[in-house]
Residue, then its C-alpha position, 0 to 999 in steps of 0.5 A: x193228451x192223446x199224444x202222452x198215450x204213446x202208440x198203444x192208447x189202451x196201454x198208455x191210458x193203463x199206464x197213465x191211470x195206473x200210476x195216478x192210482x198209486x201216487x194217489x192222485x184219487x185217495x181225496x177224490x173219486x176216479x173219474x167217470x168214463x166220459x171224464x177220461x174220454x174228454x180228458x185223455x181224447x180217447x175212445x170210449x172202447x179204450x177207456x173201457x179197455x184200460x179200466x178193465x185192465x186195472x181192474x184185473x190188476x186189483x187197481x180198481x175195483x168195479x161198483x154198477x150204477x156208481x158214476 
C-alpha cells in the first residue's frame, strides 16, 4: 500500500485517511488505531501521527486520550 502514498508518505496517508473520512468508510466502524495504519499502510509510526494530527487540524477528527 506504501506505493498508493506517493513520494510524500505523511500527505499521502493524509490524503488516503482524509478521503476515507469523508465517503464514510468509518461512520459504521471505529477509525483505526495507529498500529492498524501502520501495518495496513506500511508506514512509520512518526507518519501516521503526522497525517492523523493533520486531519485533525483539518476538523476530520478529533483527538480522545486513552481511546484506542
Amino acid at each position: 500500500m506504501r506505493g498508493d502514498l506517493g513520494r510524500n508518505l505523511t500527505f499521502g496517508l493524509q490524503e488516503v485517511l482524509g478521503r476515507a473520512i469523508i465517503v464514510g468508510d468509518y461512520a459504521d466502524r471505529p477509525f483505526p488505531t495507529e498500529a492498524e495504519i501502520v501495518k495496513q499502510h506500511g508506514v512509520s509510526r512518526s507518519v501516521t501521527r503526522e497525517a492523523v494530527k493533520m486531519l485533525g487540524a483539518k476538523g476530520l477528527l478529533s483527538a480522545r486520550p486513552k481511546q484506542g
